[in-house]
N, C-alpha and C positions, 0 to 999 in steps of 0.2 A: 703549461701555465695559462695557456689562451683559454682555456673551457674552465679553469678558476675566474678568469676575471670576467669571463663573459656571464656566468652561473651568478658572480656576486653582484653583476651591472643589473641582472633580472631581478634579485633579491633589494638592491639598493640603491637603486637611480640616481637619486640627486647626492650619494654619499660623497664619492671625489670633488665634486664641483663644489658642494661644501666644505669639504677639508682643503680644496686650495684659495677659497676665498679666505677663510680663516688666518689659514698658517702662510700661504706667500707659495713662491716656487717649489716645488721637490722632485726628489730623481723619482726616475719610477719603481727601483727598489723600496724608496720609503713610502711611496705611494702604495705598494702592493704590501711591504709590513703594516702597513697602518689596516688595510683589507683582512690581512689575518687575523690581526689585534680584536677587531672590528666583531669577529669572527669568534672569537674566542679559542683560537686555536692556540697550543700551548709552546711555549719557545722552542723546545725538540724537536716539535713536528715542522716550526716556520724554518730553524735551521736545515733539515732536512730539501722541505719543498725547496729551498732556495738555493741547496748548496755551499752553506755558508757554514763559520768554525761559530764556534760558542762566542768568542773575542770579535768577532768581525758582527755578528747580530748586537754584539752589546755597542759595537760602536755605531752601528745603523741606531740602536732607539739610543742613543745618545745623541746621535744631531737630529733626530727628531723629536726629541725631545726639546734641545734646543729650541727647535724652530716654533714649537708650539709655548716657548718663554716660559715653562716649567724648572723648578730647581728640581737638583739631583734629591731631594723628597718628596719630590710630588710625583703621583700616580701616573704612567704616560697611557694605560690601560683607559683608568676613567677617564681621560680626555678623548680619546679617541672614540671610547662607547659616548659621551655625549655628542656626537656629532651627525 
C-alpha cells in the first residue's frame, strides 16, 4: 500500500493536506478511501486493496461522509473529486 500512496502523493500533492483542512482529523483508512475515491477506483477493487467486507467499507464512507457534513443523499464521490 506504500507504492499506492507514494504513486498518488507524485500524482497529487497538495490533495490530503487539502482534504484535512477541509474535513478536520481522519484515520488514515479514510484518508487512503478518500485516495481511492479520488482515483476513481471502484468499491470492489478499494474492498479488495484494503481487506475489508462490503459492510465495513460502507461504514468507512459513512463516517466519512459524516465528516465531510453530507447527508446520506449527497454524493461522497463528488466531494471528494472536488478537492
Amino acid at each position: 500500500m506504500k507504492d499506492f500512496e507514494l504513486q498518488f502523493a507524485s500524482t497529487y500533492p497538495k490533495f490530503t493536506k487539502r482534504l484535512l483542512e477541509k474535513v478536520g482529523p481522519m484515520t488514515q483508512k479514510e484518508i487512503t478511501l478518500c485516495m481511492y475515491i479520488k482515483m476513481n477506483i471502484p468499491n470492489e477493487k478499494i474492498q479488495k486493496s484494503l481487506g475489508i467486507s462490503q459492510s465495513t467499507l460502507a461504514n468507512l464512507r459513512s463516517s466519512v461522509r459524516h465528516k465531510f457534513g453530507l447527508e446520506r443523499s449527497q454524493n461522497l464521490n463528488n466531494a471528494v473529486l472536488l478537492i
